[in-house]
C-alpha positions in Angstrom: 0.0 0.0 0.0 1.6 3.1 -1.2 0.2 5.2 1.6 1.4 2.8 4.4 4.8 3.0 2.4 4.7 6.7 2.5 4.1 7.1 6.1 6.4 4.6 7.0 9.5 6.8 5.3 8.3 10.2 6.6 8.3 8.8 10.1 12.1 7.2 9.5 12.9 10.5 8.3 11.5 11.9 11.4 13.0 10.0 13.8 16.4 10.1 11.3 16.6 13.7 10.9 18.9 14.6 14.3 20.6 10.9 13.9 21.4 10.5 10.6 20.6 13.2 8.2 21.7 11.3 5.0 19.6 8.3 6.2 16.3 11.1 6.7 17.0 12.5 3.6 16.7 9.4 1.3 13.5 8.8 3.4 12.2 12.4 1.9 13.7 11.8 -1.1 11.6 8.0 -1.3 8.3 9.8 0.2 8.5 12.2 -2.9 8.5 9.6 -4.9 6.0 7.6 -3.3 3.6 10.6 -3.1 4.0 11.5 -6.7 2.0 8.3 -7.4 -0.6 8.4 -4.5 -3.8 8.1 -5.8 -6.4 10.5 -3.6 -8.1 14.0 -3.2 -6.4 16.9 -4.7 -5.8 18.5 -1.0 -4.0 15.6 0.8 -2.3 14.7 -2.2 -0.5 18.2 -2.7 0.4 17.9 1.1 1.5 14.5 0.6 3.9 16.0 -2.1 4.6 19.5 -0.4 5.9 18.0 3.1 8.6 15.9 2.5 9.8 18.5 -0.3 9.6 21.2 2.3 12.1 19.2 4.6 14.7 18.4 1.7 14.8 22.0 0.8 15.0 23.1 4.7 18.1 20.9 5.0 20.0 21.2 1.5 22.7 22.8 3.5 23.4 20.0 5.4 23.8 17.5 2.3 27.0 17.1 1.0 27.4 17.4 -2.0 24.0 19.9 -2.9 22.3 18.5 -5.7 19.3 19.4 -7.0 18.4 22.3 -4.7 17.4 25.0 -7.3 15.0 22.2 -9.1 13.9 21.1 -6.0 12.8 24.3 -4.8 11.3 25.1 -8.0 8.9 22.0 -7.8 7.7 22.9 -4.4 7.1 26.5 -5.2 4.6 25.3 -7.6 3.2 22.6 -5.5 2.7 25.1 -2.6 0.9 27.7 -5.3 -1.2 25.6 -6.4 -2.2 24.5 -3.1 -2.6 28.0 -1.4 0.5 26.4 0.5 2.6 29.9 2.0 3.7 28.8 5.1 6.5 25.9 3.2 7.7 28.3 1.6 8.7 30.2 4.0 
């Protein structure tokens, strides 16, 4: 179940994020994926696909080597427009 699935690697990212930020960033980076194909209601699917975006943008800094920040930030500026979505932008 791709929602299960979905869940299951934003809450490893979770618990990750002060352990092991590599490890909680490939969690993100598997939840985007996941989320892009998530069947569902136009609201909780543009969260599903705003909130783990939102936390690989929020810690590009800490990745080494960057890659994909500009793009990245791109794709969640228009996920958060079209969602009425200000406040992960910020």
């Amino acid at each position: 179940d791709l929602q299960v699935a979905y869940g299951w690697h934003m809450r490893a990212a979770a618990w990750s994020t002060n352990r092991d930020i590599a490890a909680a960033r490939g969690n993100w980076e598997r939840a985007c994926e996941i989320a892009d194909q998530l069947p569902g209601d136009a609201h909780r699917l543009q969260h599903g696909r705003i909130a783990p975006r939102t936390m690989l943008c929020v810690t590009d800094w800490q990745a080494r080597p960057v890659q994909n920040s500009w793009g990245r930030f791109e794709v969640l500026r228009e996920l958060c427009n079209k969602a009425g979505e200000k406040v992960s932008l910020a």
